[in-house]
N, CA, C and O atoms as CSV, one atom per row, in Angstrom:
chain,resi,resn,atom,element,x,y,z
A,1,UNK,N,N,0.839,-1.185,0.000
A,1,UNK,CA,C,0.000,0.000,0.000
A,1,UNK,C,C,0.882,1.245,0.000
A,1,UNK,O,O,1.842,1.371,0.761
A,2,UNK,N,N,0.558,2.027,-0.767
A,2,UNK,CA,C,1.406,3.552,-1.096
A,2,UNK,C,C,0.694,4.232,-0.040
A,2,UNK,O,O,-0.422,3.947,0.392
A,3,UNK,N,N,1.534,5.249,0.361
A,3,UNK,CA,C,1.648,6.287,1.927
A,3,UNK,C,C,0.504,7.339,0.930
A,3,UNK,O,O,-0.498,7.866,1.412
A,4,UNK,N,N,0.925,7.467,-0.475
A,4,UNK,CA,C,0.381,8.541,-0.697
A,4,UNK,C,C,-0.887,8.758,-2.059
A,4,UNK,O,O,-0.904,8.150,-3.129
A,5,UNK,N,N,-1.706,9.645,-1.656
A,5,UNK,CA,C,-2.678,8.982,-2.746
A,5,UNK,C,C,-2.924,10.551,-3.532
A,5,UNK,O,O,-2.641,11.597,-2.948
A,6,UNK,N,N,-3.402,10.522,-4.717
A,6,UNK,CA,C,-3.853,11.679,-5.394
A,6,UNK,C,C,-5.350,10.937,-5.998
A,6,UNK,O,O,-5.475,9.990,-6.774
A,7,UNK,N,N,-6.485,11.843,-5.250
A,7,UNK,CA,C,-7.828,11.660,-5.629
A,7,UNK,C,C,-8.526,12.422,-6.720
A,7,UNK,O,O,-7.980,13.504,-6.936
A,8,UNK,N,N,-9.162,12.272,-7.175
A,8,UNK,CA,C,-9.735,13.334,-8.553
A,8,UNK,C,C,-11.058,12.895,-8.784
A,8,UNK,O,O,-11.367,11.766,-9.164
A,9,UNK,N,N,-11.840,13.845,-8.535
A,9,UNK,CA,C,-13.144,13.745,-8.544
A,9,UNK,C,C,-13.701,14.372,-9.789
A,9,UNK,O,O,-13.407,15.496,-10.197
A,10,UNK,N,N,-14.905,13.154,-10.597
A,10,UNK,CA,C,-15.253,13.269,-11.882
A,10,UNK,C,C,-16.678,14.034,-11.659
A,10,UNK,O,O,-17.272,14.328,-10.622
A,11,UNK,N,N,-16.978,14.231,-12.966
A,11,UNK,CA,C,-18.526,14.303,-13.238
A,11,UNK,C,C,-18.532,14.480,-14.281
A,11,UNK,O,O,-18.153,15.600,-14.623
A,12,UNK,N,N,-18.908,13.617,-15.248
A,12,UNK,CA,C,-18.890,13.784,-16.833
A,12,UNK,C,C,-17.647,14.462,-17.409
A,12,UNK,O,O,-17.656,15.368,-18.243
A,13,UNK,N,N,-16.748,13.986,-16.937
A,13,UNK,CA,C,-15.538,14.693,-17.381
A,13,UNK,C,C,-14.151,13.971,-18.179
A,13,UNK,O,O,-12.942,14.158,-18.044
A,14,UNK,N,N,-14.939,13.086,-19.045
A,14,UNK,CA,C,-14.317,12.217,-19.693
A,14,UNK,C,C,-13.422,12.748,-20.641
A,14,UNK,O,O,-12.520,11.964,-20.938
A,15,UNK,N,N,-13.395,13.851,-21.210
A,15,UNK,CA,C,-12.690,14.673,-22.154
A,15,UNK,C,C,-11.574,15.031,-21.386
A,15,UNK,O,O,-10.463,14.900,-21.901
A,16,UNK,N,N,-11.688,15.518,-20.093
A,16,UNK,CA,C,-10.486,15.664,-18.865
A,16,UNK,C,C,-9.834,14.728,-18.584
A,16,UNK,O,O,-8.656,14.846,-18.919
A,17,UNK,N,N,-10.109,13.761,-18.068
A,17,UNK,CA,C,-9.595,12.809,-18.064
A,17,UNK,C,C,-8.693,12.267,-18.963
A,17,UNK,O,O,-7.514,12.059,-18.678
A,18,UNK,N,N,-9.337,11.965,-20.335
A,18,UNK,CA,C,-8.376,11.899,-21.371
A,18,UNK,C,C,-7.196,12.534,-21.991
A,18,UNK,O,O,-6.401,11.968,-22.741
A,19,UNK,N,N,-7.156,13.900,-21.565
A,19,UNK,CA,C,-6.304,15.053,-21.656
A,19,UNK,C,C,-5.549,14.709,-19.998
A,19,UNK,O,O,-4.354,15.005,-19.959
A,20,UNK,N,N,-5.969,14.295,-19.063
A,20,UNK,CA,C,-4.701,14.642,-17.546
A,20,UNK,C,C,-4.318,13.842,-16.784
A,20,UNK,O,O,-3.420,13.922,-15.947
A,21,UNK,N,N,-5.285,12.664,-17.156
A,21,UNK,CA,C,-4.849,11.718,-16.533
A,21,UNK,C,C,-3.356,10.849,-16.824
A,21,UNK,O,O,-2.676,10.501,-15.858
A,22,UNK,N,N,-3.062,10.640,-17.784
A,22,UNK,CA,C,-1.814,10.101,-18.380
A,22,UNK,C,C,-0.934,11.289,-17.554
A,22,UNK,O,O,-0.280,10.870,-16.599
A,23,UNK,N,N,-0.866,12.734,-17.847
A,23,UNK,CA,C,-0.067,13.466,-16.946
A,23,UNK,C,C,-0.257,12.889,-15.479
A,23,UNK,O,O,0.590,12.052,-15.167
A,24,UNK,N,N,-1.146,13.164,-14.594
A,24,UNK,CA,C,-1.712,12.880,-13.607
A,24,UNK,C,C,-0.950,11.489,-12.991
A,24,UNK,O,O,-0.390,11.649,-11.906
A,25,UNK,N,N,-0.901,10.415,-13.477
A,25,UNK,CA,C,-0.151,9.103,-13.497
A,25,UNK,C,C,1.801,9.159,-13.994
A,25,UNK,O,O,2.545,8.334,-13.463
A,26,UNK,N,N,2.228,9.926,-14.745
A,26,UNK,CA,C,3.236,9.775,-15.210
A,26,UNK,C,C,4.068,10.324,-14.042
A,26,UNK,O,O,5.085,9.735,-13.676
A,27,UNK,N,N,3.476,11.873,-13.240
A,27,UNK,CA,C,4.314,12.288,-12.352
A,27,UNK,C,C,3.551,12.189,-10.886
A,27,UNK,O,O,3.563,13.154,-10.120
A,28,UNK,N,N,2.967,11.098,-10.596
A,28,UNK,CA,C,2.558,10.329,-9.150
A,28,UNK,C,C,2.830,9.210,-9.334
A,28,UNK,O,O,1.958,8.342,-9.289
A,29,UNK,N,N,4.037,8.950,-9.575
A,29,UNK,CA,C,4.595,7.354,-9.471
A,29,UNK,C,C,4.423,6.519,-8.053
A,29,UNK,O,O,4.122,5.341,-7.857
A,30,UNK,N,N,4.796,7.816,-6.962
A,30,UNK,CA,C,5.206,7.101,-5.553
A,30,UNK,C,C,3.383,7.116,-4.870
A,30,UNK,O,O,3.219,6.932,-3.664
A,31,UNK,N,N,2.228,7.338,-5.754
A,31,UNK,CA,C,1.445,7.174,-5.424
A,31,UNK,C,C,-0.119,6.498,-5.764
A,31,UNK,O,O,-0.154,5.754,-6.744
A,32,UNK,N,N,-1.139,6.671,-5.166
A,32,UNK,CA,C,-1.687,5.373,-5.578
A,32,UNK,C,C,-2.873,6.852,-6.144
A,32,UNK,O,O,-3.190,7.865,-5.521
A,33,UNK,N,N,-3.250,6.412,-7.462
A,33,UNK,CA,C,-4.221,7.450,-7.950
A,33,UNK,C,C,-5.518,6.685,-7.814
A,33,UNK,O,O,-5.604,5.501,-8.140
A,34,UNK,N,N,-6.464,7.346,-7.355
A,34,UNK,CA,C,-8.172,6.579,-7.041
A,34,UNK,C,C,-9.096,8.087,-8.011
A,34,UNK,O,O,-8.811,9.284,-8.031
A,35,UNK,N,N,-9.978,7.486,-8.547
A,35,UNK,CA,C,-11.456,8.468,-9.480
A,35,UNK,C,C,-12.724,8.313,-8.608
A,35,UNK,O,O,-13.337,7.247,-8.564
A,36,UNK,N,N,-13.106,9.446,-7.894
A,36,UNK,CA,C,-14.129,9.170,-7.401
A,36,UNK,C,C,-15.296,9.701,-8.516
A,36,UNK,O,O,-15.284,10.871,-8.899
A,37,UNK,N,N,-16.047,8.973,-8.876
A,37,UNK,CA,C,-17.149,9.596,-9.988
A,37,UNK,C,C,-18.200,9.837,-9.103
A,37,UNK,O,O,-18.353,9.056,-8.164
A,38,UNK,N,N,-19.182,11.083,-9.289
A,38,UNK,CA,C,-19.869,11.468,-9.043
A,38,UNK,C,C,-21.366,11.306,-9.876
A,38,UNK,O,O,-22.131,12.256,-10.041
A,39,UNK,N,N,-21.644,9.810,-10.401
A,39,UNK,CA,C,-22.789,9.576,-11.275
A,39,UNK,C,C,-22.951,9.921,-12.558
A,39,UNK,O,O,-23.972,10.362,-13.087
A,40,UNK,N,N,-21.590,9.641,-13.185
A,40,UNK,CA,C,-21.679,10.601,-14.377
A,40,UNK,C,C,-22.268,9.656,-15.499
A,40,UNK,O,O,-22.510,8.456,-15.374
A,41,UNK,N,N,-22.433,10.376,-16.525
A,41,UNK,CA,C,-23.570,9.795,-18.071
A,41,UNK,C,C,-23.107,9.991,-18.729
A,41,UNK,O,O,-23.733,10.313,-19.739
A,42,UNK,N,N,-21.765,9.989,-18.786
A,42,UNK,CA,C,-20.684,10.530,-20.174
A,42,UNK,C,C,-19.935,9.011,-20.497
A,42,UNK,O,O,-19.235,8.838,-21.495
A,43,UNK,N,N,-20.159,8.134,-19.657
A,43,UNK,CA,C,-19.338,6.922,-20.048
A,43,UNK,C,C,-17.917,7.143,-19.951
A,43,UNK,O,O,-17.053,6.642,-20.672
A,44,UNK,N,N,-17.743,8.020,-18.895
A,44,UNK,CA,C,-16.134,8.222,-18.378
A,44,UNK,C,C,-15.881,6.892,-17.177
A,44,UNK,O,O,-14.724,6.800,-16.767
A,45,UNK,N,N,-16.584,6.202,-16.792
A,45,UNK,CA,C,-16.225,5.497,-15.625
A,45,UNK,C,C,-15.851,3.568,-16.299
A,45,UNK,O,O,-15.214,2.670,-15.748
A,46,UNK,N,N,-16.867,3.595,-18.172
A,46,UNK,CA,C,-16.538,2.661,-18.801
A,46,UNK,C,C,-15.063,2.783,-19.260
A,46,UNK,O,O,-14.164,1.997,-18.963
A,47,UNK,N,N,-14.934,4.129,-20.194
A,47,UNK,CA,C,-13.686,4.577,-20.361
A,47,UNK,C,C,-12.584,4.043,-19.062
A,47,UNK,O,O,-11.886,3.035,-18.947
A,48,UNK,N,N,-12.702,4.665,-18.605
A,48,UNK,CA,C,-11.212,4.521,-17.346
A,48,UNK,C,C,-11.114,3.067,-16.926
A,48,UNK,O,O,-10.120,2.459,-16.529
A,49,UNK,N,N,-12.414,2.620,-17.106
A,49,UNK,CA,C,-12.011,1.057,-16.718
A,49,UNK,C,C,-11.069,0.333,-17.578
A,49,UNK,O,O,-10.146,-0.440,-17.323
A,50,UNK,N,N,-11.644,0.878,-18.854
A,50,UNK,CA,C,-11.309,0.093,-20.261
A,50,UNK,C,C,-9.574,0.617,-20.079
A,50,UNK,O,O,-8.585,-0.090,-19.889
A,51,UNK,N,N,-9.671,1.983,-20.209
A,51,UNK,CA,C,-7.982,2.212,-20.661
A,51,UNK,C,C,-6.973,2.283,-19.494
A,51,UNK,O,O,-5.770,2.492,-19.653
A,52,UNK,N,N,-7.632,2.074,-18.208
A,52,UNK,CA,C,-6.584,2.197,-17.148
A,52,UNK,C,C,-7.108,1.352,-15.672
A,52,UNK,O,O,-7.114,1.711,-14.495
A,53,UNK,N,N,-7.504,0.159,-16.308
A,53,UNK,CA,C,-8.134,-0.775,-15.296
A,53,UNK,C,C,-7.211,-0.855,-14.010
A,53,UNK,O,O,-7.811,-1.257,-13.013
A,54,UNK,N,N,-6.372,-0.666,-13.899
A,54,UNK,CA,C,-5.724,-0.588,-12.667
A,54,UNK,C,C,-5.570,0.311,-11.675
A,54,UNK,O,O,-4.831,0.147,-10.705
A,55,UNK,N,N,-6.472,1.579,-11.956
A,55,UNK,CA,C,-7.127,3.060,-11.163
A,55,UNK,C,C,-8.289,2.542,-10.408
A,55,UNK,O,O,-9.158,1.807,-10.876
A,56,UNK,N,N,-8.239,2.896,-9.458
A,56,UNK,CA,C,-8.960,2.175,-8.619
A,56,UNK,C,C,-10.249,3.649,-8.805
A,56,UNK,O,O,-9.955,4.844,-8.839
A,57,UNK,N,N,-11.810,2.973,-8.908
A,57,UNK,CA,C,-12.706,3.741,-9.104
A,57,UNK,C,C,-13.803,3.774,-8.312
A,57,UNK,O,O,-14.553,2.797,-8.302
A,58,UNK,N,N,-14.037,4.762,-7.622
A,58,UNK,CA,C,-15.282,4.740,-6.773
A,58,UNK,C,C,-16.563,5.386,-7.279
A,58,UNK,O,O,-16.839,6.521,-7.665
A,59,UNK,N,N,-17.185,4.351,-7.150
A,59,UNK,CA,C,-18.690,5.384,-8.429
A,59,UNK,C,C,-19.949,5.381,-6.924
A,59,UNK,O,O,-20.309,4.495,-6.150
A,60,UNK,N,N,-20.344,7.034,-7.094
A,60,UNK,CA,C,-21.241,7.164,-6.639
A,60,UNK,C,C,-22.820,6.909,-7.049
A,60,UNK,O,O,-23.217,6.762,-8.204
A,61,UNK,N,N,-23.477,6.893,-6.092
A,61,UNK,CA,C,-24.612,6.629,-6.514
A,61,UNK,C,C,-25.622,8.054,-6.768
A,61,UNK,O,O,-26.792,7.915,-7.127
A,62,UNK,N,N,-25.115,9.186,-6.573
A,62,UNK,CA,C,-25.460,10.556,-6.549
A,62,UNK,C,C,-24.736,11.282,-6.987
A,62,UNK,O,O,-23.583,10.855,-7.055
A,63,UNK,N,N,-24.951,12.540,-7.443
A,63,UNK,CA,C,-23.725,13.625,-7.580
A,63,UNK,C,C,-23.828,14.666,-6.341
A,63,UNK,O,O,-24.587,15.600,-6.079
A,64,UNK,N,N,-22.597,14.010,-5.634
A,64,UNK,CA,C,-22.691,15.014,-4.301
A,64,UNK,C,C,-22.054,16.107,-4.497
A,64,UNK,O,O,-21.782,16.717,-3.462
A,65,UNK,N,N,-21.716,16.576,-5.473
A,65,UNK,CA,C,-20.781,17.431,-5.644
A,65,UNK,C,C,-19.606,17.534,-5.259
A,65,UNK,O,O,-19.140,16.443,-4.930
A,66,UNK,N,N,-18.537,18.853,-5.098
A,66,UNK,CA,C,-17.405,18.255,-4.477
A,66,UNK,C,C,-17.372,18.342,-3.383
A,66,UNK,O,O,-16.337,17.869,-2.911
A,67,UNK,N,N,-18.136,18.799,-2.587
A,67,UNK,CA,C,-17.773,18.886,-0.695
A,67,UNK,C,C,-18.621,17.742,-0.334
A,67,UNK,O,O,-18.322,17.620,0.854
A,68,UNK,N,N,-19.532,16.771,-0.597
A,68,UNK,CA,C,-20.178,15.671,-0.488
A,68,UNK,C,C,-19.159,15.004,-0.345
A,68,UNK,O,O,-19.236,13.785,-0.189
C-alpha cells in the first residue's frame, strides 16, 4: 500500500480525463491514484475502466458534488 494517494473527482468529465490523466499518473509514481465519480452519463467510468483498469474507481450513486 502507497503512503500517498492523489484523488480526482469526476462528473462527466471524460474529455479531462483523457487530456490529464496520463499526466496525472506519469508524475505520481510514488502514489496510488483513485477516481471518485460522481454519477456521471458521459461513459467516463466505462472509459477509465477500459484504458486504465488498474485506477482504482469509486462510483457514486449521486452527484454530491465536491464537498459531499
Amino acid at each position: 500500500m502507497k503512503s500517498l494517494a492523489v484523488v480526482l473527482l469526476n462528473y462527466n468529465g471524460i474529455e479531462l480525463l483523457k487530456k490529464f490523466l496520463p499526466k496525472v499518473l506519469k508524475y505520481s509514481l510514488e502514489a496510488e491514484v483513485v477516481v471518485i465519480d460522481n454519477n456521471s452519463t458521459d461513459k467516463s467510468v466505462a472509459w477509465l475502466k477500459q484504458n486504465h483498469p488498474t485506477i482504482k474507481c469509486i462510483e457514486l450513486e449521486n452527484n454530491l458534488g465536491y464537498a459531499g
